[in-house]
KOLPAPA-830823 format. One record per residue: residue number from 1; residue in three letters; z, x, y of N, C-alpha, C in turn. Coordinates in pm, whole numbers, plus 50000, padded with zeros to 5 digits. Each point is the difference from the previous one (the first is absolute). Layout:
// KOLPAPA-830823
{NUM, 'Ala', {Z, X, Y}, {Z, X, Y}, {Z, X, Y}}
...
// end
This chain:
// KOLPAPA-830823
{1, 'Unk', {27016, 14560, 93363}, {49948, 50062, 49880}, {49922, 50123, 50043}}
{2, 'Unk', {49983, 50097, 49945}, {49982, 50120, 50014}, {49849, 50057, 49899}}
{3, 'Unk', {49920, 50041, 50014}, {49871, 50033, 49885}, {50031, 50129, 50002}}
{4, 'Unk', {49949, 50066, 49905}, {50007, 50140, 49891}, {49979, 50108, 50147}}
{5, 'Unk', {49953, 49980, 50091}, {49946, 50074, 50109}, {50117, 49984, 50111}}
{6, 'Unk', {50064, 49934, 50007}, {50115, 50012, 50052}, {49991, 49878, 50128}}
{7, 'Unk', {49894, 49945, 50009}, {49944, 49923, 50091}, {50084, 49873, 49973}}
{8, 'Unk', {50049, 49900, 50112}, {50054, 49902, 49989}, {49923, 49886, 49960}}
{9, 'Unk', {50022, 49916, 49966}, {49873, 49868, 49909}, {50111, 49900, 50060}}
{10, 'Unk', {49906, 49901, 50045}, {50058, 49889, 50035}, {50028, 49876, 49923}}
{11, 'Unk', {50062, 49917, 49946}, {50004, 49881, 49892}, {50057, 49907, 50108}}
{12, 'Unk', {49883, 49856, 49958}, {50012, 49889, 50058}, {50024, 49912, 49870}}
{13, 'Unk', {50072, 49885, 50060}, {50002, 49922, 49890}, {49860, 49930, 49968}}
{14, 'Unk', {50025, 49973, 49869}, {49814, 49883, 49993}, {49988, 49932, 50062}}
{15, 'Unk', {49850, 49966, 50037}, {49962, 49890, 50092}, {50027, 50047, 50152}}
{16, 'Unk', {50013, 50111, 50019}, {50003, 50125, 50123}, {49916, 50048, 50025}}
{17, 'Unk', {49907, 50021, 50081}, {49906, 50094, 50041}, {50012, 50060, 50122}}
{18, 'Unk', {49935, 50127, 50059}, {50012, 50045, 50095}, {49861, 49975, 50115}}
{19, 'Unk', {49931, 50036, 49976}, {49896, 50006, 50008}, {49855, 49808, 50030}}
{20, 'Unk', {49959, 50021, 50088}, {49869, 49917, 49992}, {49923, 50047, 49865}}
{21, 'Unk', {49973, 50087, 49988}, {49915, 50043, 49880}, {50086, 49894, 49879}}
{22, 'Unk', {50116, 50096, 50005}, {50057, 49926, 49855}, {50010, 49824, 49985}}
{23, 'Unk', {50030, 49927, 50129}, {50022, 49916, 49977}, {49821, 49919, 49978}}
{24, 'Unk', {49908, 50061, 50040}, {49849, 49963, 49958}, {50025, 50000, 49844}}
{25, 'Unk', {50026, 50090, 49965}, {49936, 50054, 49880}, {50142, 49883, 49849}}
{26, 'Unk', {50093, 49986, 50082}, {50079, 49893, 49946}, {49923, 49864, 50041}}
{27, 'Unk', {49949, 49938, 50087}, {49925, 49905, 50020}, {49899, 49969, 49969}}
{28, 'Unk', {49930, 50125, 49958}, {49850, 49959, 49961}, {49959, 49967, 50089}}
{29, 'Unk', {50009, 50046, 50097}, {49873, 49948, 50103}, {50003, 50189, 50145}}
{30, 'Unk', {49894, 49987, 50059}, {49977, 50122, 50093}, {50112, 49992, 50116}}
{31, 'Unk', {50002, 50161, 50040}, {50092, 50066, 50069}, {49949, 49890, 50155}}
{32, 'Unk', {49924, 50009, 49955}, {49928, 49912, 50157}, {50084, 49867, 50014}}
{33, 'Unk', {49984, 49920, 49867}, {50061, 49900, 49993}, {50134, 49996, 50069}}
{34, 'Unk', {50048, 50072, 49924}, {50158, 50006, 49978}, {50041, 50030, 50151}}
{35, 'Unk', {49900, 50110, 50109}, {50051, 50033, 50130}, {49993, 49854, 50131}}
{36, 'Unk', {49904, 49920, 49918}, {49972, 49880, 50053}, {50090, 49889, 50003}}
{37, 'Unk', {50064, 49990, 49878}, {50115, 49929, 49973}, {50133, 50025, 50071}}
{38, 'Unk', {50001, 50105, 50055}, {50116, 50139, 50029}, {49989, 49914, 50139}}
{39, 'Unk', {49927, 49973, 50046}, {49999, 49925, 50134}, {50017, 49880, 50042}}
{40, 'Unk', {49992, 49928, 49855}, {50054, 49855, 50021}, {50114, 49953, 50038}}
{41, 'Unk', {50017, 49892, 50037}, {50151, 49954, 50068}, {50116, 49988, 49835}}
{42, 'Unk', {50091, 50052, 50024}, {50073, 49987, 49865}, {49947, 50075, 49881}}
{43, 'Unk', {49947, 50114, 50009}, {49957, 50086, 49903}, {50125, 50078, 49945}}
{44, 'Unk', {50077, 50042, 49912}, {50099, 50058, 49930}, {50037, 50155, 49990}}
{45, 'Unk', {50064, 50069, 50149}, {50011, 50129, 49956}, {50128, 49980, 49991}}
{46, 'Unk', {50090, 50131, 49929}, {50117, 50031, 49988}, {50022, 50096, 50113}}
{47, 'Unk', {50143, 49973, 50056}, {50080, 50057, 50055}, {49958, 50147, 50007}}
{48, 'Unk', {49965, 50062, 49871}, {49999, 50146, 50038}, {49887, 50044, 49969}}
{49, 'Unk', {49852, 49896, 50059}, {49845, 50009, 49978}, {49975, 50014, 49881}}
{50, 'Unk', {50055, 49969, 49870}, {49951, 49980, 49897}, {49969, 49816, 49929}}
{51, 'Unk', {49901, 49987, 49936}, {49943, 49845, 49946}, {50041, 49964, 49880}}
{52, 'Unk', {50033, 49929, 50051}, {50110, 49934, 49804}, {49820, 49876, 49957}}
{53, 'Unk', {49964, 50029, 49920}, {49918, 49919, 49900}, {50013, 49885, 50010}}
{54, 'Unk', {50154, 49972, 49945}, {50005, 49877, 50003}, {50024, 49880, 50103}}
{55, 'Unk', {50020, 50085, 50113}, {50017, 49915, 50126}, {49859, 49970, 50052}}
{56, 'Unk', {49925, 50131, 49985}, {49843, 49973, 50065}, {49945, 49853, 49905}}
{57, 'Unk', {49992, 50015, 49904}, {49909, 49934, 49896}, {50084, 49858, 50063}}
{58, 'Unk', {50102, 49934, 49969}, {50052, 49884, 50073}, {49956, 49996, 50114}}
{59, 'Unk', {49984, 50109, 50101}, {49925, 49973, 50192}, {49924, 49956, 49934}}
{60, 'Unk', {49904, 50052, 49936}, {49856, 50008, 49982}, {49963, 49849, 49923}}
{61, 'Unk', {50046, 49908, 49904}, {50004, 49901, 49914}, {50024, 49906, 50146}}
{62, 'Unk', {50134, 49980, 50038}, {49984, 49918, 50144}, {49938, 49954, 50110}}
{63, 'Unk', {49926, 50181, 50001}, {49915, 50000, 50127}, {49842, 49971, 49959}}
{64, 'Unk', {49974, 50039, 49874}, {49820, 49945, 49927}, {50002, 49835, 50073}}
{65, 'Unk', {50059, 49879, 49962}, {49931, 49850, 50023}, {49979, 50003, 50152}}
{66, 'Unk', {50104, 50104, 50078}, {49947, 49998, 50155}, {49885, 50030, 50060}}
{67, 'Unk', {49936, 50072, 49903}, {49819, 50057, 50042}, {49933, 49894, 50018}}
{68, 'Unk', {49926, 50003, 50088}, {49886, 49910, 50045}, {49922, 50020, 49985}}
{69, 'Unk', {49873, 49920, 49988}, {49866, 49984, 49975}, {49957, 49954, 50170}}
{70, 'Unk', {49880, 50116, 50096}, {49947, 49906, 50060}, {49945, 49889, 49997}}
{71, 'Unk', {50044, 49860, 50066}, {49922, 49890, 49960}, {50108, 49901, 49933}}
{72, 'Unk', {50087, 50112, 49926}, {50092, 49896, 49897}, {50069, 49857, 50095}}
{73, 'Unk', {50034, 50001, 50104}, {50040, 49874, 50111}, {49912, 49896, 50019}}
{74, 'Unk', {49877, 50056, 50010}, {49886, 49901, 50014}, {49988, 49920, 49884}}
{75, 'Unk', {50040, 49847, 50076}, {49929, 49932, 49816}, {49901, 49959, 49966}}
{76, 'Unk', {49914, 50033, 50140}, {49856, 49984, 49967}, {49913, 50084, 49958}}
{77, 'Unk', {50057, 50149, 50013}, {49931, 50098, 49935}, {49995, 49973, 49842}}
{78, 'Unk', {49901, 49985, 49950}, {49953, 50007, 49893}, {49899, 50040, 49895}}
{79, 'Unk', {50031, 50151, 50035}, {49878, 50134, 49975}, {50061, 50010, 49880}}
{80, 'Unk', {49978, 50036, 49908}, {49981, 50034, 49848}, {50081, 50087, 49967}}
{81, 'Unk', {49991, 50110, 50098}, {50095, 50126, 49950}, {50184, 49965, 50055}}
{82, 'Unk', {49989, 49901, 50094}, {50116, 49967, 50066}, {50061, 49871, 49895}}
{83, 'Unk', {49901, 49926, 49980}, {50059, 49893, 49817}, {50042, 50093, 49913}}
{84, 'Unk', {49907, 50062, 49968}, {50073, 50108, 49872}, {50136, 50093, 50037}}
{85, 'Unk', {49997, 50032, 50133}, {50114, 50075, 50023}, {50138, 49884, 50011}}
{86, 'Unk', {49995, 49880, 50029}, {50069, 49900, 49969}, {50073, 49971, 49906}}
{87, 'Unk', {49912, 49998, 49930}, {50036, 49954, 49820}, {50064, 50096, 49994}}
{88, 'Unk', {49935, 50139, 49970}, {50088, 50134, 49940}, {50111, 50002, 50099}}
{89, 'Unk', {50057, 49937, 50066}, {50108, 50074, 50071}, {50063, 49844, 49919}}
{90, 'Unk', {49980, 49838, 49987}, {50037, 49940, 49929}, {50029, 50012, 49885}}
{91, 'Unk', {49947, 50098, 49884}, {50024, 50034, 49897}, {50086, 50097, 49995}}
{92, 'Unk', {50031, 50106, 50063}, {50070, 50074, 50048}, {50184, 49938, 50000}}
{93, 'Unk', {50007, 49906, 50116}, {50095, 49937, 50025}, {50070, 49938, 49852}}
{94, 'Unk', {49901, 49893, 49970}, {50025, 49925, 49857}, {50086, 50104, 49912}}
{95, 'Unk', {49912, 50137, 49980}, {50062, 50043, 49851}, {50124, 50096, 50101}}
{96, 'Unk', {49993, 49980, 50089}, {50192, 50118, 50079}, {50073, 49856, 49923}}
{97, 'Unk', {49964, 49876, 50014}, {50085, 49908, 50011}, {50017, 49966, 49832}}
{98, 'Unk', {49898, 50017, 49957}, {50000, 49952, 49871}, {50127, 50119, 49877}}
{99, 'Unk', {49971, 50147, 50106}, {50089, 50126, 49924}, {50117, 49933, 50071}}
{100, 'Unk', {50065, 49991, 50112}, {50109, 49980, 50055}, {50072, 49881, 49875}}
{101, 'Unk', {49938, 49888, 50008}, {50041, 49871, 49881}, {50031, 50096, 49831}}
{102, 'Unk', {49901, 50107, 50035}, {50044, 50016, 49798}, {49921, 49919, 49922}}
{103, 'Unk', {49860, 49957, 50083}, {49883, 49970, 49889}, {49945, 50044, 49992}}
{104, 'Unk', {49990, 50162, 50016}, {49877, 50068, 49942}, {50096, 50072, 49877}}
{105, 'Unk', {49886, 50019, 49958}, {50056, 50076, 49834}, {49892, 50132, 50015}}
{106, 'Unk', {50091, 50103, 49948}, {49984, 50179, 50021}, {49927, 49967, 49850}}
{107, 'Unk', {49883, 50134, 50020}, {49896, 50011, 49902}, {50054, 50009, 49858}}
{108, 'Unk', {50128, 50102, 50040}, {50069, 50079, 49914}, {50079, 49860, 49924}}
{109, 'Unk', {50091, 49907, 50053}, {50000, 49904, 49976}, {49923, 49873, 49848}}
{110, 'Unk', {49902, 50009, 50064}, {49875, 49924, 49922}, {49974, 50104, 49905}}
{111, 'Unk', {49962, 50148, 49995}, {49934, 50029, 49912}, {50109, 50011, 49882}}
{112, 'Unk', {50168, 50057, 50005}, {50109, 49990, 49952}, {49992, 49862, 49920}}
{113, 'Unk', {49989, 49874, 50012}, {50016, 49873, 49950}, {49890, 49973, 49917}}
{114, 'Unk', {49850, 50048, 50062}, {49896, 49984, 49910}, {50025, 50081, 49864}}
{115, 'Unk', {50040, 50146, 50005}, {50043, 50110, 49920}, {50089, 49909, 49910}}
{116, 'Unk', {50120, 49930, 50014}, {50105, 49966, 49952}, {49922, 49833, 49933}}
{117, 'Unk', {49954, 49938, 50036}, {49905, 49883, 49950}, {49904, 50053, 49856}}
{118, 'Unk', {49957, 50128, 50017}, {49912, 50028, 49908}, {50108, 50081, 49905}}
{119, 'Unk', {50105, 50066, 50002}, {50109, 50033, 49895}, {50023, 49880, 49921}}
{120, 'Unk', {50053, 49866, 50071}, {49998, 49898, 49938}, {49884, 49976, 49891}}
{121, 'Unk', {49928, 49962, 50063}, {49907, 49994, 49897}, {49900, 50067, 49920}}
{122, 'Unk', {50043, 50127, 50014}, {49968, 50062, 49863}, {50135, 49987, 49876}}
{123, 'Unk', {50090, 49942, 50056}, {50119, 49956, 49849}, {49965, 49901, 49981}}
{124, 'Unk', {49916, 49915, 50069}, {49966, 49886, 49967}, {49891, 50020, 49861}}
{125, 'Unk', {49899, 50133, 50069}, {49881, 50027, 49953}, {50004, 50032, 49815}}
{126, 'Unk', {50131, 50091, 50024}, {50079, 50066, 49884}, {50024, 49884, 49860}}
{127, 'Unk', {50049, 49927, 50079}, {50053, 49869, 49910}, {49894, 49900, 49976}}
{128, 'Unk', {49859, 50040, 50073}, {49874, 49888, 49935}, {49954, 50066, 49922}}
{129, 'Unk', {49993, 50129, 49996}, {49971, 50105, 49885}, {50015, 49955, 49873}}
{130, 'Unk', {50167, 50007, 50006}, {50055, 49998, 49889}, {49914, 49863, 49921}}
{131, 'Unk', {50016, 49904, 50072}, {50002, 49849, 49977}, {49805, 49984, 49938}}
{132, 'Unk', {49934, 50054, 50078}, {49807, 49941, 50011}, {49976, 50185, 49940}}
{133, 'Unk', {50062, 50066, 50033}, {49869, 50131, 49957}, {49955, 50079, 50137}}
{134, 'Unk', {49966, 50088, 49931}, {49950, 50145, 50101}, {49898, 49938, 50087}}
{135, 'Unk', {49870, 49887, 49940}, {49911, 50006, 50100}, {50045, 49936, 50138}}
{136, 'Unk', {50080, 49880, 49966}, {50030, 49937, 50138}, {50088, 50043, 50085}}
{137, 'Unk', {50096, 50113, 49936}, {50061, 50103, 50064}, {49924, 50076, 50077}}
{138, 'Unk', {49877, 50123, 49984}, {49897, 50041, 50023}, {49945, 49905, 50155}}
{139, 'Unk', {49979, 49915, 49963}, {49926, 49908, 50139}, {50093, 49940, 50102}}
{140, 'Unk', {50122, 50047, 49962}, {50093, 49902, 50081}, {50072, 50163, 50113}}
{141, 'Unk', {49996, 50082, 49894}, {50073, 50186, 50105}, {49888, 50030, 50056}}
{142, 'Unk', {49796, 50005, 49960}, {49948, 50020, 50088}, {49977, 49898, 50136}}
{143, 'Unk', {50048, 49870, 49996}, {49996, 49940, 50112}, {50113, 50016, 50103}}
{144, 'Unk', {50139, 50074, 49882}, {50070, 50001, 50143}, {49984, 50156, 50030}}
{145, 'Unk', {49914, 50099, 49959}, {49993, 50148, 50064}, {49911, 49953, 50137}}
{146, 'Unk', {49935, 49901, 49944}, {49875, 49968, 50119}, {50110, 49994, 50118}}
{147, 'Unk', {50092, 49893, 49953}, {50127, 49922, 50104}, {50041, 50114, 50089}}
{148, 'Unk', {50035, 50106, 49904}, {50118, 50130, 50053}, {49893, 50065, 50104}}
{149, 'Unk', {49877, 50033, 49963}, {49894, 50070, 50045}, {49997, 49945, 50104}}
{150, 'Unk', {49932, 49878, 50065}, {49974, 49965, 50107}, {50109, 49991, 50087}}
{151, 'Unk', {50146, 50016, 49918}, {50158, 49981, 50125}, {50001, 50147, 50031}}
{152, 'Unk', {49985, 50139, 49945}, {49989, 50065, 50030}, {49880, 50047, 50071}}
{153, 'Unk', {49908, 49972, 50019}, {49854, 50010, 50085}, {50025, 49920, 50113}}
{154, 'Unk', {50092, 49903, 50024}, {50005, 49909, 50115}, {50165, 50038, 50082}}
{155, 'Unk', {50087, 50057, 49898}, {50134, 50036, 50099}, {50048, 50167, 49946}}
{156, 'Unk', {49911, 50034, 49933}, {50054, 50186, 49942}, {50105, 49944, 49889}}
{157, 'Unk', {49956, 50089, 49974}, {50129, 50042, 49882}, {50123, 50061, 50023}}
{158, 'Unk', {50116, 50013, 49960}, {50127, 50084, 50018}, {49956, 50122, 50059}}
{159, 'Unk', {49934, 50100, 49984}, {49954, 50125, 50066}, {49969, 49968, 50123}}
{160, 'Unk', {49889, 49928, 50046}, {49912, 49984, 50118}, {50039, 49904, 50088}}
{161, 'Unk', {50140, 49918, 49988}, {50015, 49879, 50089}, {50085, 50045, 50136}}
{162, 'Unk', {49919, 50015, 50105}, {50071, 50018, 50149}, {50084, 49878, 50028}}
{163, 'Unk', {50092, 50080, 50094}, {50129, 49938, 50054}, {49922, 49848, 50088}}
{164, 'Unk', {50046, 49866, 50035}, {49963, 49920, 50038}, {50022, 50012, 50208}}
{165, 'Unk', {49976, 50018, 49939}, {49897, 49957, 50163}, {49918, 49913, 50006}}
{166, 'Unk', {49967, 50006, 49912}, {49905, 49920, 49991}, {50041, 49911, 49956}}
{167, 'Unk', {50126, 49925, 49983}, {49982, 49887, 49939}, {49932, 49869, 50074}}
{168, 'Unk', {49894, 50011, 49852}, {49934, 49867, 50075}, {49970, 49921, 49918}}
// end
């Protein structure tokens, strides 16, 4: 590909980078990082020194439970910060295992069903109307705005809901 200046431009496919910089700045994490990793056994370059994304991020997912904790061997060490680093690497494990199974449920998920629970029952709401009157109508839509309110304050709304990663 060619730019207005006559200069050649290079196109990689997605999930291509050239660069340490770029592949930081795809990782979210520092150039430092990333040169550190670059040295590990089985770190992911391409053939023609460019970093495919998606190969690093798999090194990188494989190679995280291999980190050690000094101390972690000892089972008599039992310093506080070395329990807590325990657990969190136990909790850690649990939910890889718990996403791997397909029991975690994506935010987007839950808040979609809560959304679709409260459609329901405002036809429900519609039809007590008809039946009792405006007031118990009245007390029954402000309890479920409360409903909608707090699903949107606790998982976003259609606008604001990030991709899962987080599913947790």
């Amino acid at each position: 590909m060619t730019t207005k200046k006559g200069k050649s431009r290079e196109t990689r496919p997605p999930g291509i980078v050239k660069t340490l910089a770029e592949l930081a700045a795809a990782a979210s994490v520092s150039s430092r990082t990333i040169a550190t990793w670059k040295c590990e056994p089985g770190f992911p370059v391409e053939p023609d020194g460019t970093f495919n994304i998606w190969k690093v991020a798999q090194w990188h997912s494989v190679k995280k439970p291999q980190r050690e904790m000094p101390g972690e061997d000892d089972p008599e060490d039992k310093s506080e910060a070395l329990e807590l680093w325990r657990y969190e690497r136990f909790l850690m494990a649990k939910m890889d295992r718990e996403e791997r199974e397909q029991m975690l449920v994506s935010r987007e998920r839950i808040h979609a069903f809560v959304m679709t629970v409260s459609g329901l029952l405002r036809g429900w709401l519609d039809r007590l109307q008809r039946k009792h009157g405006a007031e118990v109508y009245e007390s029954a839509v402000n309890i479920l705005e409360d409903i909608e309110r707090e699903t949107d304050r606790e998982f976003g709304d259609d606008d604001t809901i990030e991709g899962d990663a987080e599913s947790v």
